[in-house]
Structure formats: structure tokens, C-alpha cells
C-alpha positions as CSV (number, residue, x, y, z in Angstrom):
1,X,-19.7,48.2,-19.7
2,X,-19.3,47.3,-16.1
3,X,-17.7,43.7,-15.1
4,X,-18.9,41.7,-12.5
5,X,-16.9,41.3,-9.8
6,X,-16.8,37.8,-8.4
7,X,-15.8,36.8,-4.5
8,X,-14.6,33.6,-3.3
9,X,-14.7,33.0,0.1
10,X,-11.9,30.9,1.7
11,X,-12.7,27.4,3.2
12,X,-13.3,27.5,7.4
13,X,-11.7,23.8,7.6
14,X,-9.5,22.9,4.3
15,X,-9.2,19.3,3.8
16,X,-5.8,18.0,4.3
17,X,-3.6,16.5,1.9
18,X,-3.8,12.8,1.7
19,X,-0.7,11.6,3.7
20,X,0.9,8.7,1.3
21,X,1.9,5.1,3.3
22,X,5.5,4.8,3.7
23,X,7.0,1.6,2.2
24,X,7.3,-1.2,3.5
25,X,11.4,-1.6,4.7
26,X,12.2,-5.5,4.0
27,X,10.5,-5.6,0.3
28,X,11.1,-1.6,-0.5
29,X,7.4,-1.2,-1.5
30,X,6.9,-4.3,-4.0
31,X,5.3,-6.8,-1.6
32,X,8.1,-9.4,-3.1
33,X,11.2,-10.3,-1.3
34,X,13.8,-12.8,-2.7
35,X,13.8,-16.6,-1.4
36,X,16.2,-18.4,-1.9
37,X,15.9,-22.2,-3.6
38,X,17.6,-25.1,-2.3
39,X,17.5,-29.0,-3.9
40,X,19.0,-31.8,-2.8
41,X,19.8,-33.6,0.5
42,X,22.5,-31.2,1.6
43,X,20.0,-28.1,0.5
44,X,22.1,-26.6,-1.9
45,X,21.0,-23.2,-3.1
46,X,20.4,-23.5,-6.9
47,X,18.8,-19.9,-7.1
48,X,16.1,-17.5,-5.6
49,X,12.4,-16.5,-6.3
50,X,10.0,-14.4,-6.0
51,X,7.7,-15.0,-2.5
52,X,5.5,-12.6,-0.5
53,X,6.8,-10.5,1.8
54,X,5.8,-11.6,5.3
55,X,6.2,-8.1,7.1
56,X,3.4,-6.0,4.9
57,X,2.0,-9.3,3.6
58,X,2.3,-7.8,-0.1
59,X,0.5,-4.5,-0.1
60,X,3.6,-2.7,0.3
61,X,3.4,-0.5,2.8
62,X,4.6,-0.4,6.5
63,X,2.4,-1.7,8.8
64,X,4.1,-0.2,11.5
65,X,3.4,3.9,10.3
């Protein structure tokens, strides 16, 4: 019994590899940075919070690259 032989033909143009963003430096790739909270008349700091990051406006990823 004979086998069939099978040829592939390698692509002309091969697509490239998607290239992933690089993070975004301030926020490290979250889109949140750390704000800090402050009360009173003398604005005390009581504690931080979450708040968007300004540089990649929260997707993450450098705007710069």
C-alpha cells in the first residue's frame, strides 16, 4: 500500500507576531496610581486611594511606545 505524500508550501509573507504594549511607567500597567487623602484645614494626609492614572489615562499601556 502506497502513502500519500503531502507538501506544504511555506508562506511568501509570514505574519508577524503581535508586538505586546509596554506598560505604562508611573502606574506599572494597572491604570491606578496612589493619591493621597488629606482632611482638615492644615491638609493633613489621613491615607491614599485609588485614582486614575493621568499618563495612560487607565488602559495601561505607554502612550509614548
Amino acid at each position: 500500500m502506497a502513502t500519500k505524500r503531502t507538501t506544504t508550501k511555506p508562506q511568501k509573507n509570514p505574519t508577524p507576531d503581535p508586538v505586546e504594549p509596554a506598560p505604562c511607567q508611573p502606574c506599572g500597567g494597572t491604570g491606578n496610581v496612589a493619591i493621597t487623602v488629606r482632611v482638615g484645614r492644615k491638609r493633613r494626609p489621613v491615607g491614599q486611594q485609588d485614582g486614575l492614572c493621568l499618563n495612560c489615562l487607565g488602559s495601561g499601556t505607554d502612550p509614548d511606545a
